[in-house]
N, C-alpha and C positions, 0 to 999 in steps of 0.2 A: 504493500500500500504506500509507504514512503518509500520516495525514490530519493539518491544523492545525500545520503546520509552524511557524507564527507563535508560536507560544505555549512552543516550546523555548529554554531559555537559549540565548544567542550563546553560540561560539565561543570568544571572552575570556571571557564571565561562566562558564564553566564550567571553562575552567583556572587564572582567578583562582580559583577556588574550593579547586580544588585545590593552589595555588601556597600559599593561607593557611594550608591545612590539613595543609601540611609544615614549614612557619615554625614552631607551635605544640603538635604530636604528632612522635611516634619513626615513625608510618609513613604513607603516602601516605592521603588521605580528601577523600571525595568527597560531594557533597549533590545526593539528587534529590527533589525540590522535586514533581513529580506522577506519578501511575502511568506516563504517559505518556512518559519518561524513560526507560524499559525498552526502549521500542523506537526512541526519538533514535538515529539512526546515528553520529552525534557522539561522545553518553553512553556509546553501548556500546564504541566505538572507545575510547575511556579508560579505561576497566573492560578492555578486553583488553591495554592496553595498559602498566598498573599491574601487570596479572599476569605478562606476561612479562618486563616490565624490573626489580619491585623482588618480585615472588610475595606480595602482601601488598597487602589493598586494607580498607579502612573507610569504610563508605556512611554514611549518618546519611541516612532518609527522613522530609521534610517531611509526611506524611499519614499516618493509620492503615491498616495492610494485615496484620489477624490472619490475613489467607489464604494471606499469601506472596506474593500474586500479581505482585508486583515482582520478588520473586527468580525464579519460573517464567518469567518474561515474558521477563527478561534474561538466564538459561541459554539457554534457547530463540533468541533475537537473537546470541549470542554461537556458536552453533552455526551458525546458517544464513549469519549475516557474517562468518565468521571461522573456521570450522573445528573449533571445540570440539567434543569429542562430546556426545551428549546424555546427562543422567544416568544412572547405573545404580540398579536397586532392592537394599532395602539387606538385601532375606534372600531366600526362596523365597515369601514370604508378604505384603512390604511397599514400596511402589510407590517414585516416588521421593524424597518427604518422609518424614523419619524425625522423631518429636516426642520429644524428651528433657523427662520431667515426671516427678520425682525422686517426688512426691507418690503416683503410682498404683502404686509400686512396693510400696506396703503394702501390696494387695492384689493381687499378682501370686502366682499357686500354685506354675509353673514356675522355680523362682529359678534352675535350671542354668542357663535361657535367658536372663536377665537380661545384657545388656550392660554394660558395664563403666560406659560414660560416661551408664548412669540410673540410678546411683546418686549418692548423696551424699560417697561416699569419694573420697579424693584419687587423680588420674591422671595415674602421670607421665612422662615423656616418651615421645611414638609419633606414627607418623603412623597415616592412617589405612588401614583397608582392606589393611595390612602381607600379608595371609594371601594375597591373589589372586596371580595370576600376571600381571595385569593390572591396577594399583592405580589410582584416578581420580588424573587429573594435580592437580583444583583440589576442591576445599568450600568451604562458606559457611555460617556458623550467624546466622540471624536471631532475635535477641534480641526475645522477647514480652513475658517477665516476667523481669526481672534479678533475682538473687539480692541480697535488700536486707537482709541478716542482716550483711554484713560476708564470703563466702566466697566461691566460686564466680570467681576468678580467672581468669583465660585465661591464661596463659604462652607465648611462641613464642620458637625460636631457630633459626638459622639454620644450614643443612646445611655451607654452608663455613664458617663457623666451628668446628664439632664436626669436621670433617676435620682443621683446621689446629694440632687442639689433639692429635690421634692421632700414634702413632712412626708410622715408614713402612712396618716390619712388619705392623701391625694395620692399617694401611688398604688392604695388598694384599691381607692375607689376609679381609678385611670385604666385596674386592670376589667373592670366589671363592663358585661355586655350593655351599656349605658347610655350610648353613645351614636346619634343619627348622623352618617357622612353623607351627604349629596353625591349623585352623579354629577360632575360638569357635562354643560350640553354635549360639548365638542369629543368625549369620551362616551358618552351613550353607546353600548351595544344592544339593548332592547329597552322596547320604549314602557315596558311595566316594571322594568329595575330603575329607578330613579334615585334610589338610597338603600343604604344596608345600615342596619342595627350591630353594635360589636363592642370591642376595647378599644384604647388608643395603648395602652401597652402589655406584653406579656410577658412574665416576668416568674416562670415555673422554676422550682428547687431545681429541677434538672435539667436546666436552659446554664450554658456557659456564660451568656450575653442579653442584655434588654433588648426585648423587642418594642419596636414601637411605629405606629403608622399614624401621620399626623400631617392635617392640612386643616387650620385652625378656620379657614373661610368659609368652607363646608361642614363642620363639626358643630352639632352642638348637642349640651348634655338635656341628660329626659329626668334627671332629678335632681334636688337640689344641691346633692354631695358628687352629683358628675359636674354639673355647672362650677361651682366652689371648685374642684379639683382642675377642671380648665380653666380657670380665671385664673389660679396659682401656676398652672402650666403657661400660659400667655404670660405672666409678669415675668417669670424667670427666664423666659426665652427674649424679653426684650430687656431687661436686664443687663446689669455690668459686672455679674459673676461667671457669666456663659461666657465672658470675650477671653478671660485664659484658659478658655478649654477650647477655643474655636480658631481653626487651620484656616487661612485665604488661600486662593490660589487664585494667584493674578493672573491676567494675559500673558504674562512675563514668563511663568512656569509653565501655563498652562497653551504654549506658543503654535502655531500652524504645526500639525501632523503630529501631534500628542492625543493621547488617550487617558481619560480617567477613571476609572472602573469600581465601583462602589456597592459593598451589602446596603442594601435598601432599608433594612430592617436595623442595622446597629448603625447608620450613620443619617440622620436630619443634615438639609443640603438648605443654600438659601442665595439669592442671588443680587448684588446690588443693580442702581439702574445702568442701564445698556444706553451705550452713547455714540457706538457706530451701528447705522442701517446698513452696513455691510456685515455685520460679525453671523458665520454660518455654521453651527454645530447640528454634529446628527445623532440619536441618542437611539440605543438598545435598548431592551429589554427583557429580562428572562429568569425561568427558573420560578415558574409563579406554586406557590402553595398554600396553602390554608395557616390564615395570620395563628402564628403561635405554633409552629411545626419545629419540631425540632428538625436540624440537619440530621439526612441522613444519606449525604455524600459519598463516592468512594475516597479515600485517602489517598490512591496512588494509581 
């Protein structure tokens, strides 16, 4: 099945890679050097192996791939080596690449259907796909054209840390079925799901990590100790305790032909405003299971 074996980084040369690229950034990052990389049993074995141990991975690809076809190639290897599911499509209408191009939004007629993150406004904390009853475990946005105005930030923070900073009241009552999430129009896959009943976190004895799915626009609580528990969850996420626990990732790092690859469930993502109408990201997603699943991955 793999041909040219020869021509794949060794072993060391690909976890030195990664050993320097933790010396010198806040999160694990990785370099694939040829399309061909996608499907190294090595390469992908470290890419699955970043996501379960730190949920946060950053590629930086040696060659041009306006197509993606690095990130298809490597969902696709990561599903069949390893267990991941295959992505899901991101409406009723749109397969599994989604293009965020802030630019084509001028002319869009439907603006109810307009997603949140293609616009230029500021997005702040959520993961993603909150509404399903089955949210993808991982995404990935692969940067085409970076926002070179000075905007368009990445922000991530992590799910235990935002538990750690919760009383023990709100994080029992955050884990209870409590909680109405809206469908967005533009996410609609049937038109009699409009909302799901659920948690916003889980947080089982036998979970390594918090889980949590949270888009505060669409959320609201159905008692008066889920409402209380989101309103202490809203303060602390706008709050000036979450900024030392919260990674940026500028245009700067985050530069044409990088990738950034993220657990859905242990990292909240948040985006400042966007100030070039040319900045083009295409984002994945995959591995969808029933919120509060544990992993149950292969290793190797």
């Amino acid at each position: 099945m793999f041909k040219n074996r020869s021509k794949w980084p060794s072993r060391t040369h690909q976890f030195s890679c990664l050993a320097r690229a933790r010396q010198i950034g806040t999160i694990p990052h990785l370099h694939a050097k040829t399309l061909g990389d996608s499907q190294n049993p090595l390469h992908v074995a470290i890419v699955h192996k970043e996501l379960k141990e730190s949920g946060v991975l950053k590629i930086s690809l040696g060659f041009y791939d306006d197509k993606s076809e690095y990130l298809r190639q490597l969902v696709v290897h990561l599903s069949s080596k390893h267990g991941h599911g295959l992505p899901i499509t991101h409406s009723a209408s749109r397969g599994w690449f989604w293009d965020v191009r802030p630019q084509l939004l001028q002319i869009k007629k439907d603006v109810a259907k307009q997603a949140r993150s293609e616009t230029m406004d500021e997005f702040p904390w959520h993961t993603d796909c909150a509404y399903e009853h089955s949210p993808p475990r991982y995404f990935a946005l692969h940067i085409l054209q970076p926002d070179n105005c000075g905007g368009g930030t990445l922000s991530i923070l992590s799910s235990d840390r935002v538990r750690a900073l919760l009383s023990p009241a709100a994080r029992f009552a955050l884990t209870q079925p409590e909680y109405c999430i809206k469908v967005p129009p533009e996410f609609l896959k049937k038109e009699d799901e409009k909302h799901i009943i659920g948690s916003v976190l889980s947080a089982e004895s036998n979970q390594t990590h918090t889980q949590i799915r949270l888009r505060l626009d669409i959320t609201s609580g159905l008692s008066t100790k889920s409402r209380a528990a989101l309103e202490e969850l809203q303060g602390i996420l706008s709050g000036t305790k979450v900024q030392e626990c919260t990674i940026h990732l500028t245009p700067v790092s985050l530069h044409r032909g990088t990738i950034i690859l993220l657990d859905n469930r242990r990292w909240l993502h948040s985006r400042n405003t966007v100030k070039d109408p040319n900045r083009h990201l295409r984002r994945v997603r995959w591995d969808s299971q029933p919120f509060g699943t544990i992993e149950s991955q292969q290793l190797d």
